[in-house]
N, C-alpha and C positions, 0 to 999 in steps of 0.2 A: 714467919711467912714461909709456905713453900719453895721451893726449887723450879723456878718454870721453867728446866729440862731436866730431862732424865736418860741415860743411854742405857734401855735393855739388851741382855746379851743376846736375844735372841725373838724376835716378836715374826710369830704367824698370823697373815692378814687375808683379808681378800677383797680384790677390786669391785665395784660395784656397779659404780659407770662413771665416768669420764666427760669433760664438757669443756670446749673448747671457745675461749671469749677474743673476742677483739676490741679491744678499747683507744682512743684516742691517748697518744701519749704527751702530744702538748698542741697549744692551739696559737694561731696568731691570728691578729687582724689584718686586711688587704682592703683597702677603702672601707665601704659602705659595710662589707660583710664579716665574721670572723669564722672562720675556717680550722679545719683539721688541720694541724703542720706536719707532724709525726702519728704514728700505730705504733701501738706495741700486740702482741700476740702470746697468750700463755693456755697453756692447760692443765684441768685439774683435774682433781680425780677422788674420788668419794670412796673412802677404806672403810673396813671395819675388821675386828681380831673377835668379834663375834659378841663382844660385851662394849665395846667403847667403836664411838665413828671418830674418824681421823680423816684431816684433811691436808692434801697435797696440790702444791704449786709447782709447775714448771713452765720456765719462758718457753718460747717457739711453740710450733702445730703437735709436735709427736710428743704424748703424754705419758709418764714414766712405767706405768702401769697398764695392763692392756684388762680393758672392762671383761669381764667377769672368773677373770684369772686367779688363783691362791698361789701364794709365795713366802714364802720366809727368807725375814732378813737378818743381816747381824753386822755391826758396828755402824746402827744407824741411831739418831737421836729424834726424842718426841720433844715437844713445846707448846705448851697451853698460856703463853704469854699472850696472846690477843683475842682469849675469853672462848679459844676451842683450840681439840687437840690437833696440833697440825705436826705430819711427820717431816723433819728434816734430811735429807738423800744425801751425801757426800761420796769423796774419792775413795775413801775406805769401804764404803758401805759396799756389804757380800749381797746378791740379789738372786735366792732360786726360787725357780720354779715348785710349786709342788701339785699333791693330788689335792684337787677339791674341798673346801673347806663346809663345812654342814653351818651355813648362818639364820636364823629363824627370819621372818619377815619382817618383824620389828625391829631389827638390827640393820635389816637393810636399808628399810624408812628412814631411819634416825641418820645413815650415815648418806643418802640421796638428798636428806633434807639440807646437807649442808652445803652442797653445791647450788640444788634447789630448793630455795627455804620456801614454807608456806605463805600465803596472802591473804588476810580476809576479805573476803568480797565484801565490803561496806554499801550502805545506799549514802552514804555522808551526810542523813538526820539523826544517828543514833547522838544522843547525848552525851553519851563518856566518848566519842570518839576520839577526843586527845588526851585520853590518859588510858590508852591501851594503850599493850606493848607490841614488837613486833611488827609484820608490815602489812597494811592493806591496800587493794586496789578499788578503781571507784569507777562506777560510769556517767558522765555529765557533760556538758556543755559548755565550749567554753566562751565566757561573756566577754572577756575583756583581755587583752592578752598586750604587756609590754616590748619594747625591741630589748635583742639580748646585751646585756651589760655584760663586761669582764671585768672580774676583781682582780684585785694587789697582786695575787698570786696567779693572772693569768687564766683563771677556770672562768669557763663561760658559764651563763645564769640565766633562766630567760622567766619572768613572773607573768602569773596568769589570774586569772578568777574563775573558779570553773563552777556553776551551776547544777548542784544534785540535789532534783525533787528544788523543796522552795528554799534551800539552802544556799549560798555564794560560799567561798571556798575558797582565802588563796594559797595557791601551788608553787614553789619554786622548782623548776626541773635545773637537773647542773650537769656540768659536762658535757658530754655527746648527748643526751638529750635534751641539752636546750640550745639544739641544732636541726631539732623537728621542726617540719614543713606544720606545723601549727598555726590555724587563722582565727577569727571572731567568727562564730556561729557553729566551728567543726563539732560534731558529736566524735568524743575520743575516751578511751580505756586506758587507763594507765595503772600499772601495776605497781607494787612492790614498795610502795612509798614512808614514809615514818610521819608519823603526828609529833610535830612538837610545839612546845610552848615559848616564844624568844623571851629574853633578858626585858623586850617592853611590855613582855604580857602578850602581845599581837598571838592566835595561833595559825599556824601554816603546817601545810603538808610540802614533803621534802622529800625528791627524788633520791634512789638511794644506786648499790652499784648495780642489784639486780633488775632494777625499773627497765619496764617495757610499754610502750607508745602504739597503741592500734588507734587510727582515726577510722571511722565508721563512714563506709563509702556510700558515696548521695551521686544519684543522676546530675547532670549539668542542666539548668532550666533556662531554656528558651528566649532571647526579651529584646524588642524590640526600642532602641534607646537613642535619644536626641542629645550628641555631647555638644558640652558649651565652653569645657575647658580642661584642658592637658597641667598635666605639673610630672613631673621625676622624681621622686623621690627610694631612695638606696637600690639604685639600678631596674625599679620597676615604674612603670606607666600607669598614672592614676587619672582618671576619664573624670570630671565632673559630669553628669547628665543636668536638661532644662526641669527634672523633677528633683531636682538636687541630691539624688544618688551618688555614690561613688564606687567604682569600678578598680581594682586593680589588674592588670596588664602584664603577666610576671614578663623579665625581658626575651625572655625564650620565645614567645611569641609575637614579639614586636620586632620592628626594625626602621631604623631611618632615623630622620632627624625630629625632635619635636617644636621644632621651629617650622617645619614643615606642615608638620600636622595642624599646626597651629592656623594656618593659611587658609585652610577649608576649612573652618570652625564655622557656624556649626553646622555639624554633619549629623546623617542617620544609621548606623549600621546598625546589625544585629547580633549580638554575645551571646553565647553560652558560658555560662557558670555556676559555680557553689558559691554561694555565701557570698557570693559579688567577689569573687576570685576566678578573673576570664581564665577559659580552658580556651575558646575560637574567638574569632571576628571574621561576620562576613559585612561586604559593603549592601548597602541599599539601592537599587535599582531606582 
């Protein structure tokens, strides 16, 4: 087997660009909700020595390498221990400056792809969908959507069913993103996911670290509604209506007691919302 490091005496590189992530560094629970505890903050930085990409990590905002710079270094060591070349920086490591380095365009793809990697845009009816490689994103709907669980090791998890074409789909998002504002009915994009197949056979798509979450924004519609009955559930207000609808109330726009409310049951007022997720309440005249 090879050596997963190597210390050249001397490697000329050049920065290509740089990207700076912010990720949740551990998470807790606080009643009803689980929450961010800690951030961590690092940045990277996307090389290349004109024939190979190289990838660099540094903690904190300021990234070791300034994008579109040429530099040569020496007493610095490489590492392809985690399936790409990643450069290691130390207290030894000499770092100049130099002139310009001539890298052709597909040098520079290769080494931008590894900060950011490509995604197929999937419609999630192709057939081999779980046995590509690599990562695709999808556009759908989401039908069904569980409360977030945390596992043994504290990562938060949040499963869904997401609807592409006549397709059901389920998704696990983890981490910081299964901390998205995600309801039943949102039209939402999500990127960057991996297909796999579990140990039951089951297949699911799997948030990964580059996954990105756009919900597709909808007017709030109008509706005139007769509630018959209040309940609370993890800090939000759920409206029963006399057409047996249900409304949720996020707490942000509620306030008081619902013992209170309970007392004027039933009432008329008038909601706007998505997907029966109140944005307003006005009362009824």
């Amino acid at each position: 087997m090879a050596h997963p490091y190597s210390t050249p005496q001397k490697l000329a590189l050049k920065c290509i660009q740089t990207r700076l992530i912010q990720k949740a560094g551990s998470f807790v629970r606080r009643g009803f909700k689980i929450t961010i505890d800690t951030q961590h903050t690092s940045t990277v930085c996307a090389l290349t020595d004109g024939s190979r990409a190289i990838y660099h990590k540094k903690n904190g905002s300021y990234p070791e390498f300034e994008e579109g710079a040429s530099y040569i270094l020496k007493n610095c060591t490489l590492s392809d221990r985690h399936g790409r070349l990643c450069l290691l920086v130390g207290r030894s490591t000499l770092k100049f400056r130099t002139a310009p380095l001539k890298i052709s365009e597909e040098a520079e793809r290769a080494a931008v792809e590894l900060i950011h990697p490509p995604s197929y845009s999937a419609t999630g009816e192709e057939e081999d969908l779980f046995s590509r490689s690599g990562y695709l994103s999808l556009l759908g709907k989401v039908e069904k959507i569980q409360k977030v669980r945390m596992t043994m090791s504290d990562i938060p998890v949040l499963d869904l069913k997401m609807k592409c074409g006549e397709r059901l789909l389920d998704v696990s998002l983890w981490r910081d993103e299964a901390l998205s504002e995600l309801h039943e009915g949102d039209n939402v994009h999500i990127s960057h996911m991996r297909a796999t197949i579990l140990a039951s056979g089951n297949a699911k798509l799997q948030s990964s670290n580059y996954t990105t979450i756009k919900i597709e924004e909808v007017e709030p519609v109008e509706q005139e509604v007769e509630v018959v009955g209040v309940t609370e559930i993890d800090d939000n207000c759920h409206l029963l209506t006399a057409d047996d609808e249900i409304f949720v109330v996020p707490s942000e726009h509620y306030c008081g007691s619902i013992d209170d409310l309970i007392m004027e049951l039933p009432m008329k007022i008038i909601v706007n919302h998505v997907n029966k997720r109140v944005v307003s309440v006005q009362t009824v005249n």
